[in-house]
C-alpha positions in Angstrom: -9.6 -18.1 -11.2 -12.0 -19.2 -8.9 -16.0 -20.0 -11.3 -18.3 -18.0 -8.9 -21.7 -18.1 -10.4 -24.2 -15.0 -10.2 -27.5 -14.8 -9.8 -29.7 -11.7 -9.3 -32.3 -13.3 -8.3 -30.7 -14.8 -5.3 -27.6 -13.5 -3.9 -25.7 -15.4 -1.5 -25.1 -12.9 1.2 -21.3 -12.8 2.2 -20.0 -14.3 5.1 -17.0 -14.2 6.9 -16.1 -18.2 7.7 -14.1 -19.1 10.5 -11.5 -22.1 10.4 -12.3 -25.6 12.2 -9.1 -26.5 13.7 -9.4 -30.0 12.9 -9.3 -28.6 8.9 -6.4 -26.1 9.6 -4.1 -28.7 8.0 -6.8 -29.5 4.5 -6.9 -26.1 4.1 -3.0 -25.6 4.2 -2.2 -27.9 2.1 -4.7 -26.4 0.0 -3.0 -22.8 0.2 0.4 -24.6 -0.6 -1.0 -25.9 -4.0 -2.7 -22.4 -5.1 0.6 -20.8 -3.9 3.2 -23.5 -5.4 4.0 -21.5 -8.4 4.8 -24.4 -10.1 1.7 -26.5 -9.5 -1.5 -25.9 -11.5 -1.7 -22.5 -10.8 1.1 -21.9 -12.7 -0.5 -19.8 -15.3 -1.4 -17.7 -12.4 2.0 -16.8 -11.0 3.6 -16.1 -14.2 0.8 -13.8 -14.9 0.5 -12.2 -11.7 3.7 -9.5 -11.5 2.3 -7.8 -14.6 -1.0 -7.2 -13.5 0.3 -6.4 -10.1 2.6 -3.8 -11.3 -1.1 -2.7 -13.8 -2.7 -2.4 -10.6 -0.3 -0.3 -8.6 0.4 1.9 -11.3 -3.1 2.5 -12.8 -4.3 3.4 -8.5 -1.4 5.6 -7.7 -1.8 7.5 -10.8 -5.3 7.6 -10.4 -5.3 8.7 -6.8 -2.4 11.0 -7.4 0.5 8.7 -5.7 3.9 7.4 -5.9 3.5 4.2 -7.3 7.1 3.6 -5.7 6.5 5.1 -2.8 6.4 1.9 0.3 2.4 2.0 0.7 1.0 3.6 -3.0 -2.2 2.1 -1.7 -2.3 3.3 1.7 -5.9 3.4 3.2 -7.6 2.7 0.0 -10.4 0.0 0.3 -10.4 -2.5 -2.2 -12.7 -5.7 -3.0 -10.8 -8.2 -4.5 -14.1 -10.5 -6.3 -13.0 -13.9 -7.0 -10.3 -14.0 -4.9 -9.8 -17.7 -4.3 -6.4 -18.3 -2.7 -5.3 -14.4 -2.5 -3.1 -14.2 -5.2 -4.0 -10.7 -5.3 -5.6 -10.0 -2.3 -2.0 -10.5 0.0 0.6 -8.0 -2.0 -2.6 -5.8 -2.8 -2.8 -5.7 1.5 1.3 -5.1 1.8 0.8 -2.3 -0.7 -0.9 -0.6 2.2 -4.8 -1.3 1.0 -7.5 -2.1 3.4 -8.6 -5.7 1.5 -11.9 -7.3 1.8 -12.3 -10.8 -0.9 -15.0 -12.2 -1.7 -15.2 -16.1 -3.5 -18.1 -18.0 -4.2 -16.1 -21.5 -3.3 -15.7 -22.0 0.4 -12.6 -23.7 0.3 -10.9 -20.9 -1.4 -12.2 -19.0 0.9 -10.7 -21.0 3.9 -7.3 -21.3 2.3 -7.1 -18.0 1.6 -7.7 -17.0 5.2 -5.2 -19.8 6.1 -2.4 -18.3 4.1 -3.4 -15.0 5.4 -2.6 -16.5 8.8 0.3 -17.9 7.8 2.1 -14.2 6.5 0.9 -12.2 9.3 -1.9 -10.6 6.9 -5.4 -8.8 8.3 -7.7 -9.4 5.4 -11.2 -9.8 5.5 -12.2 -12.3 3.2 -15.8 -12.7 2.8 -17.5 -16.4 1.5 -20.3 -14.9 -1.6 -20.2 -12.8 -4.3 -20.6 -9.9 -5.4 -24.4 -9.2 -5.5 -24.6 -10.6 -2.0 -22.3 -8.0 -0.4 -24.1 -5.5 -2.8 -27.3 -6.7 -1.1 -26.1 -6.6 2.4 -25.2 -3.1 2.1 -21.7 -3.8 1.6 -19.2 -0.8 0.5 -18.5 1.4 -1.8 -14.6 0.4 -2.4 -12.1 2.8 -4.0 -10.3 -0.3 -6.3 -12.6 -3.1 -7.0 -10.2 -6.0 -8.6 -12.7 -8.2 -11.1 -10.1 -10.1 -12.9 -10.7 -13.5 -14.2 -14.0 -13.7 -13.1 -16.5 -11.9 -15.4 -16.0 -15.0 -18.4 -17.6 -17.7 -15.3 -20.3 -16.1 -14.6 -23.6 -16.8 -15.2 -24.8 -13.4 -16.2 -22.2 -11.4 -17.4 -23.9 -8.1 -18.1 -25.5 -8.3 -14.3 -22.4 -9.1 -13.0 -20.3 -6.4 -13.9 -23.3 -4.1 -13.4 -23.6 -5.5 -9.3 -19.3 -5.1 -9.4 -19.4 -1.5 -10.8 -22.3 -0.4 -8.1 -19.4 -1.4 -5.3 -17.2 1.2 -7.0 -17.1 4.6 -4.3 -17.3 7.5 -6.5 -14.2 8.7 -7.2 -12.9 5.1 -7.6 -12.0 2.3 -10.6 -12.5 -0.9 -10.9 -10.0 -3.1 -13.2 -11.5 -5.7 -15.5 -9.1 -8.7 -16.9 -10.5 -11.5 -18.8 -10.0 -13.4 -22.4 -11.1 -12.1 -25.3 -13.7 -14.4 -27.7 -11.7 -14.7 -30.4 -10.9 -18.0 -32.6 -7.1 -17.1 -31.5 -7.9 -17.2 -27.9 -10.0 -20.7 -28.2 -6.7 -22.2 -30.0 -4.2 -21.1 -27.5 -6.1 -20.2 -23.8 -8.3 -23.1 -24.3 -7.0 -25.8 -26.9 -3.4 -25.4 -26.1 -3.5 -24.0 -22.7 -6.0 -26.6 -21.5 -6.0 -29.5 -23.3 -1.9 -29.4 -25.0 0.0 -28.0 -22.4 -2.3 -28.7 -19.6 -1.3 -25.1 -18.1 -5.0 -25.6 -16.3 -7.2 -28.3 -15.7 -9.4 -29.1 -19.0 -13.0 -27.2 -19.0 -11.6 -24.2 -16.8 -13.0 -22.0 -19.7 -16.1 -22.1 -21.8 -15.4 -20.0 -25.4 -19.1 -19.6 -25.4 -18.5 -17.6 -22.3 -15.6 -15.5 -23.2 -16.6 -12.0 -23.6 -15.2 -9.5 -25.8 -14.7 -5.7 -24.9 -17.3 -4.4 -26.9 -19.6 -6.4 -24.7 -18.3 -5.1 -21.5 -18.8 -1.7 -22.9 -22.2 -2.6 -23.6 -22.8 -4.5 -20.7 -22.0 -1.1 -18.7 -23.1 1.7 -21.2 -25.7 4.1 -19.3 -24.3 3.4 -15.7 -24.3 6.9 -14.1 -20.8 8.0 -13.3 -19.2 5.3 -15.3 -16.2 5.7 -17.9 -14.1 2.9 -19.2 -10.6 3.5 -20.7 -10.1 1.5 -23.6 -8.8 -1.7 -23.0 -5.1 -2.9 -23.1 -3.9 -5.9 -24.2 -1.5 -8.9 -22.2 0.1 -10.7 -24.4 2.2 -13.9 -24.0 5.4 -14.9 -25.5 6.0 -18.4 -25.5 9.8 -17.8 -26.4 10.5 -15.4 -23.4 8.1 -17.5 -21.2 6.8 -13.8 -20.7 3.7 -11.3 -20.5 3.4 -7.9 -21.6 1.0 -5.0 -21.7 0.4 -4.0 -25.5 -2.1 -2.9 -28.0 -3.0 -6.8 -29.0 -6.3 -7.3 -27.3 -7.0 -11.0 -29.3 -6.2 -12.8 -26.2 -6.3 -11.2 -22.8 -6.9 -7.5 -21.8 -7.7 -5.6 -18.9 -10.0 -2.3 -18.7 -9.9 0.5 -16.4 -13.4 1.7 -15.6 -13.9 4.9 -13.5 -16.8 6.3 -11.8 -17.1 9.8 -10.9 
């Protein structure tokens, strides 16, 4: 959930950071907040098994694997974009794929290698964004993760354009981000942010909430591209509880593949 900000016209090119040892202990306590599934990235841990189990079932049946087999994503390279603490980036590396993320905040960056450390993990986390590695020459990926990213950008359409470029052909790329709908401003803004204080207030701009159609658009013309049409995650207060459904008023994910 980490606001990079693009900018075609000047990429930050990606860098791997290294760790001062006199911030080892900053940056862990840092990992211990963005991994305290209780603390304010609580709306991140409750949604994270469903789109993890999204993930692993969408690659393995796209690659043609067991999705219960030990490693379904065994050898695959995937860019995780907007990584910040490596939410996704750590089970998406013990699912057996060869992880490279990429954040546009340093210390996410930092605490995510920190964690990394911490469980053993080789993953090569990168300090830019997604144009930059595109610039460097970075790539292709088989799975490129974009979720929660594309509604902080500053370009949207450019964005997911530089994202879908990093996709090998042959290979996806998974979009999940909050529909602009009047429903979505009352509960994943007014009652997420400023009710329930589920994140901290200003986290998302409506005006910057993009709706599928837009993505399509946004992405209509690519060579190679297709985009499965997009499912909806739905939350259910009651339960405590997501879902994967046809409701795509709040959040939804989309599955675009390039050949």
């Amino acid at each position: 959930m980490s606001k990079s900000r693009h900018s075609s016209d000047n990429p930050v090119q990606p860098k791997s950071p290294s760790i001062d040892p006199a911030e080892v202990a900053k940056f862990a306590a840092m990992a211990e907040d963005w991994w305290n599934p209780y603390g304010k990235f609580r709306p991140l841990h409750k949604f994270n098994p469903i789109r993890l189990a999204f993930i692993r079932d969408t690659v393995a049946a796209h690659f043609g694997r067991s999705p219960l087999a030990p490693l379904p994503l065994k050898d695959l390279k995937l860019l995780d974009i907007g990584c910040g603490g490596g939410l996704l980036s750590e089970p998406m590396t013990r699912l057996g794929a060869i992880v490279t993320g990429v954040d546009a905040t340093l210390p996410n960056v930092k605490t995510a290698l920190t964690h990394a450390a911490q469980s053993g993990l080789n993953i090569d986390y990168r300090h830019g964004t997604a144009e930059g590695l595109l610039a460097a020459g970075e790539g292709p990926y088989d799975i490129v993760l974009n979720m929660e990213v594309v509604e902080h950008v500053a370009d949207a359409a450019a964005f997911l354009k530089d994202s879908a470029k990093l996709v090998a052909p042959g290979g996806l790329m998974i979009i999940a981000t909050i529909n602009r709908t009047i429903r979505a401003l009352a509960f994943a803004i007014i009652g997420a942010e400023r009710i329930l204080r589920w994140l901290p207030e200003g986290t998302h701009d409506f005006d910057k909430l993009i709706k599928p159609s837009e993505i399509e658009a946004a992405l209509a013309g690519q060579p190679g591209l297709s985009l499965d049409a997009p499912i909806g995650v739905m939350y259910n207060p009651l339960l405590d509880r997501w879902s994967l459904g046809r409701d795509t008023g709040m959040n939804y994910m989309i599955v675009v593949k390039k050949t």
